[in-house]
C-alpha positions as CSV (number, residue, x, y, z in Angstrom):
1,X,-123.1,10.1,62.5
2,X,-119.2,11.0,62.5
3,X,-118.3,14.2,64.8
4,X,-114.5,15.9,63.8
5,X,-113.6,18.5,66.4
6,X,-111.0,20.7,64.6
7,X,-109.0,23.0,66.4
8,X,-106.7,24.8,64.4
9,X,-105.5,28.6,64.0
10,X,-107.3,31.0,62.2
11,X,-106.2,33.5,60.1
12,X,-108.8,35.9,60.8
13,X,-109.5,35.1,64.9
14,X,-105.6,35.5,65.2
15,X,-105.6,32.4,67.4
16,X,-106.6,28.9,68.0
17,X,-110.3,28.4,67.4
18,X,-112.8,25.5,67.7
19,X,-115.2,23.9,65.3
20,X,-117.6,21.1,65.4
21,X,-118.5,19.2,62.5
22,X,-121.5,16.5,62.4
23,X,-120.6,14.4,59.1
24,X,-123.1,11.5,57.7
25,X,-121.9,8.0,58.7
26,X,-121.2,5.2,56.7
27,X,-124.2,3.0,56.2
28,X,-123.0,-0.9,57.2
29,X,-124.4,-1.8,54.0
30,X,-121.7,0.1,52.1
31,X,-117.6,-1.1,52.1
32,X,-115.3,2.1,53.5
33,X,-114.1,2.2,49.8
34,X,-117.5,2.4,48.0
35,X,-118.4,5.3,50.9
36,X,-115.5,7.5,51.6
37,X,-114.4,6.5,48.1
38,X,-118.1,8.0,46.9
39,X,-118.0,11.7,44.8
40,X,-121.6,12.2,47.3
41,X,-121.4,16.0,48.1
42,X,-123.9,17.2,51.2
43,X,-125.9,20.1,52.1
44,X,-125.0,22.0,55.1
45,X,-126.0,23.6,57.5
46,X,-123.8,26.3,59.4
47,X,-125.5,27.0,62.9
48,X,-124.4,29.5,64.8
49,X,-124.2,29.8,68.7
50,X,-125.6,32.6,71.2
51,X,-123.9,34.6,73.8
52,X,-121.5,33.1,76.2
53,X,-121.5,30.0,73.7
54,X,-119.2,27.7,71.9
55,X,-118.9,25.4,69.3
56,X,-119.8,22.8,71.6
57,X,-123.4,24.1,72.5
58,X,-125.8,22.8,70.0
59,X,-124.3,19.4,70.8
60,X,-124.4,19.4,74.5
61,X,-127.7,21.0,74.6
62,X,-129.7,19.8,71.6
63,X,-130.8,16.8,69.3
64,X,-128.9,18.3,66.3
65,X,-126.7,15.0,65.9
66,X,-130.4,12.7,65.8
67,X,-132.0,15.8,63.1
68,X,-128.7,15.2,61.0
69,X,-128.3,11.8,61.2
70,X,-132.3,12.0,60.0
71,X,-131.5,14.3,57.0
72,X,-127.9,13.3,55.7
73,X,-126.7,16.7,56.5
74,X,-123.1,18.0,57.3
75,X,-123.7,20.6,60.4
76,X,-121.0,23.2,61.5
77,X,-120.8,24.7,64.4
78,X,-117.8,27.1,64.9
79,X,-116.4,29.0,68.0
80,X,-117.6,33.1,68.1
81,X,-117.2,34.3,71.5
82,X,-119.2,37.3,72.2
83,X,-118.7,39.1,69.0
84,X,-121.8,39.1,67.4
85,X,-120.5,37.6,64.3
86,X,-118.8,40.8,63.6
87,X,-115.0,42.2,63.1
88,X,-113.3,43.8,65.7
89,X,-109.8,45.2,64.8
90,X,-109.1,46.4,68.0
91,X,-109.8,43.0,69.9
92,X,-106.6,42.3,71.1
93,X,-104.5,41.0,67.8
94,X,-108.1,41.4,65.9
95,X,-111.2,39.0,65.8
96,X,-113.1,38.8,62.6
97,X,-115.9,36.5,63.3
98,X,-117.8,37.9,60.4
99,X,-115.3,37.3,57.7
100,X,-113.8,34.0,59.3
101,X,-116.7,32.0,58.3
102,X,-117.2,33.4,54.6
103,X,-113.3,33.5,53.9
104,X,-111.8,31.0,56.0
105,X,-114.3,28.6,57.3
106,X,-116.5,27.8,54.3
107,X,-113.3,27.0,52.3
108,X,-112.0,24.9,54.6
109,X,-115.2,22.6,55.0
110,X,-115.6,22.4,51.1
111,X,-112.1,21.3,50.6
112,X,-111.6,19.0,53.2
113,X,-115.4,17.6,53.6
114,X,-117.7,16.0,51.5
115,X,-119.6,19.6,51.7
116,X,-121.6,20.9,48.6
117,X,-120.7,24.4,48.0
118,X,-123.7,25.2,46.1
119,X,-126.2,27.8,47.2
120,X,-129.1,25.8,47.2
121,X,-127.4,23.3,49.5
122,X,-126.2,25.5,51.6
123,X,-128.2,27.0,55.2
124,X,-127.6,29.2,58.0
125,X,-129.4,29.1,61.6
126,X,-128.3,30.3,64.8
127,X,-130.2,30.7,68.3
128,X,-130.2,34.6,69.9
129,X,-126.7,36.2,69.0
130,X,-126.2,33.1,66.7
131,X,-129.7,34.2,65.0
132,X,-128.4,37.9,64.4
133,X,-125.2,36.4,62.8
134,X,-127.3,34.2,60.8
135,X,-129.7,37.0,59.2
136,X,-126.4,38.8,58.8
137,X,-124.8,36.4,56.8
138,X,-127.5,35.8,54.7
139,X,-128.7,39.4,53.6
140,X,-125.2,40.1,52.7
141,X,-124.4,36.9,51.2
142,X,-128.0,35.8,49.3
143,X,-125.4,34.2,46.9
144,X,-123.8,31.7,49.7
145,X,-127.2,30.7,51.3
146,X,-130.8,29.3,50.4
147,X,-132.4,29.8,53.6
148,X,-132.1,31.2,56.8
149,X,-133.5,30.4,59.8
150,X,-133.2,32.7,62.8
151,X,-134.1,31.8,66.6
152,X,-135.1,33.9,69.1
153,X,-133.6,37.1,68.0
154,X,-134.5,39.5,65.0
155,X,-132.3,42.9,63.6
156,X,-133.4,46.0,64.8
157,X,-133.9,49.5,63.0
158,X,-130.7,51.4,63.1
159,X,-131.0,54.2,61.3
160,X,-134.4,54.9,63.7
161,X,-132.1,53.6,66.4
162,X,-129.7,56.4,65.8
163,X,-132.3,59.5,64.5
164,X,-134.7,59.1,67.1
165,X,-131.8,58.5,69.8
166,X,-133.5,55.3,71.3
167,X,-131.9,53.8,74.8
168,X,-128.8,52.2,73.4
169,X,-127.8,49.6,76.2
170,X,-124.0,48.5,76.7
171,X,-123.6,45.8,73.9
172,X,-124.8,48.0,71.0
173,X,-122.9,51.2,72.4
174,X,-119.9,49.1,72.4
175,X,-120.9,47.7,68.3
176,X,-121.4,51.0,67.1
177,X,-118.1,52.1,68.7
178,X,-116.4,49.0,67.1
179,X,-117.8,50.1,63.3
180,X,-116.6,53.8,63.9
181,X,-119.6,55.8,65.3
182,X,-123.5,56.0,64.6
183,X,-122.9,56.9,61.0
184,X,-120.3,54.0,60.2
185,X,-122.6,51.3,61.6
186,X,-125.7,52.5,59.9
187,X,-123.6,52.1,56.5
188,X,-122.2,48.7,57.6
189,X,-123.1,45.1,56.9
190,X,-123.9,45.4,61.1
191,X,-127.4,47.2,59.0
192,X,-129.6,43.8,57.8
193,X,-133.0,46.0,58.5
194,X,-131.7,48.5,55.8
195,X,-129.7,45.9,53.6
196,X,-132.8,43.6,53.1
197,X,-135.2,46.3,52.6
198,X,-132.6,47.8,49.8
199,X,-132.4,44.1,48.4
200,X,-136.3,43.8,48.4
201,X,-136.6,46.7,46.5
202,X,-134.2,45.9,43.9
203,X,-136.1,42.8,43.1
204,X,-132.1,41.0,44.6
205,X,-131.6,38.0,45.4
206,X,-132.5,36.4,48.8
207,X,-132.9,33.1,50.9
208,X,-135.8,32.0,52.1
209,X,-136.5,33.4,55.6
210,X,-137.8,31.6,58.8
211,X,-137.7,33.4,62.3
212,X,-139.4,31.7,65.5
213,X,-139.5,32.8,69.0
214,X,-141.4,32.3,72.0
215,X,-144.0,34.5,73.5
216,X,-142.4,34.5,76.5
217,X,-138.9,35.4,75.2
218,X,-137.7,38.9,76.3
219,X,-136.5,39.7,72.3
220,X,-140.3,39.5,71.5
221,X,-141.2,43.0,70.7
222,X,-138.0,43.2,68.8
223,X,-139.3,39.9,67.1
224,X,-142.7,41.8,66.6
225,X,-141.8,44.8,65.1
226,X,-139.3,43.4,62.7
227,X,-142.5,41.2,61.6
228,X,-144.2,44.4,61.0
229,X,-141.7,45.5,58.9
230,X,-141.1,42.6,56.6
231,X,-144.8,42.4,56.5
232,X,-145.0,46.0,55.2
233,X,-142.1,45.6,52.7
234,X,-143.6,42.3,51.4
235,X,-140.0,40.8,52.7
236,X,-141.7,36.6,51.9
237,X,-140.5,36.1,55.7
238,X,-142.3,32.9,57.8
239,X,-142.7,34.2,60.9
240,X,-144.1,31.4,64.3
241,X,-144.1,32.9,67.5
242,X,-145.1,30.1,70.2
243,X,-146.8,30.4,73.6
244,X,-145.2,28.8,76.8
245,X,-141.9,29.2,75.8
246,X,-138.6,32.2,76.8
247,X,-135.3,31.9,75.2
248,X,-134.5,28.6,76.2
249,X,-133.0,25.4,74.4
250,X,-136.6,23.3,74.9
251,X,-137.3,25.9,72.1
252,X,-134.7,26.0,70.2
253,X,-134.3,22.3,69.8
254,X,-137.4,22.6,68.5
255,X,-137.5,25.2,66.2
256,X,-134.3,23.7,64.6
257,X,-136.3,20.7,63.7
258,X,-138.8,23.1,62.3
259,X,-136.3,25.0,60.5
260,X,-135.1,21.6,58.3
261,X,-138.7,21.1,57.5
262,X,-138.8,25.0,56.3
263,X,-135.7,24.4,54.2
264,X,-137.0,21.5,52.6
265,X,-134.2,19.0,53.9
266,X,-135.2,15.5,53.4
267,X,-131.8,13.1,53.2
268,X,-131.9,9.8,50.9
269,X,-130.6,7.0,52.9
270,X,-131.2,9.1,56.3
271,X,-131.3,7.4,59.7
272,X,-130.4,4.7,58.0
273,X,-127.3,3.3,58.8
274,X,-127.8,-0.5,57.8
């Protein structure tokens, strides 16, 4: 595989930014004109980091180059801090993670790339944080995404959240904050419990859903009763929980691999490079 590491200033981050990009390589039994020279577009798969991440994660700490080269897939793997894939307008100049990869990011790969920018080409997959962000993207933006697979993390009930006045640690106090109060958030695209159900019942459009986590991990009784919900609402969600594992990358490397089976991505001329 080819790996370009683009660092370059975002409109909506205000600032420099990194991105790592995982592009098929050029098999030897092709000239450089009859490959780069090809009109080939690829799927792709976005895949989203957790908390106190980068861009460089999935790489350092996973197999993700090996499952690409396997599937002749494009992967991108941008730079989010701790945001949860949200805006924040009063971050400093302003960080909008969540429109920086619809409005900047996705353009730029399908411009400059040999990236499809079909829906049914395109995925989304993140571990813990990176999971939220990825459920997030995808329930309000069934149009840019066929599937979705989510890691080790699942959305909570907001609107029970708020009405029943649950414990609310640190990291959501500050999110609700961010969106302008209790009321704000619950009406926000931060909502994927209420956005998906609304979709659902609407007979809308939506990717195919995979969400894995380990028995171990401590987001399972989020995990569980978000199952119980999708289960309830008929939501079409594959759910695997496995024993023996926490939130750790042995899982997640392997879930990953699971979630390109789920999504049905086989490559041509994969692992191939001959």
């Amino acid at each position: 595989m080819s790996l370009v590491h683009l660092n370059f200033e975002s409109v909506y981050l205000n600032g420099n930014t990194d991105v790592n990009i995982i592009l098929p390589d050029k098999p030897r039994s092709k000239t450089p004109a009859q490959f780069y020279g090809s009109d080939r577009k690829y799927k792709v798969l976005w895949l989203l980091h957790g908390t106190f991440g980068d861009y460089s994660d999935w790489l350092r700490k996973s197999n993700i180059e090996l499952y690409a080269c396997e599937k002749d897939l494009i992967v991108v793997m941008p730079s989010a801090l701790n945001s949860n894939y949200s805006n924040w307008d009063s971050c400093m100049m302003g960080y909008s993670a969540y429109d920086f990869l619809t409005e900047e990011l996705m353009p730029l790969v399908y411009n400059w790339f040999p990236a499809s920018d079909k829906r049914e080409d395109n995925f989304i997959s993140g571990l813990s944080m990176g999971g939220g962000g990825a459920i997030k993207f995808a329930a309000n933006h069934p149009d840019k995404f066929a599937g979705v697979a989510v890691l080790s993390a699942a959305p909570r009930n907001v609107d029970c959240m708020i009405r029943d006045n649950e414990q609310i640690g640190e990291r959501a106090r500050v999110s609700i904050a961010n969106a302008g109060g209790p009321e704000a958030y619950a009406n926000s695209y931060e909502n994927t419990w209420r956005i998906l159900k609304e979709r659902k019942e609407a007979g809308a459009l939506l990717p195919k859903m995979y969400f894995a986590i380990g028995k171990n991990d401590f987001l399972y009784d989020l995990f569980s009763r978000f199952r119980t919900f999708a289960q309830e609402i008929d939501l079409g969600v594959t759910f695997e929980e496995f024993e023996g594992y926490k939130h750790e990358w042995r899982f997640w490397d392997m879930t990953i691999q699971r979630a390109l089976e789920f999504f049905g991505i086989t490559g041509n001329d994969a692992g191939n490079p001959f």
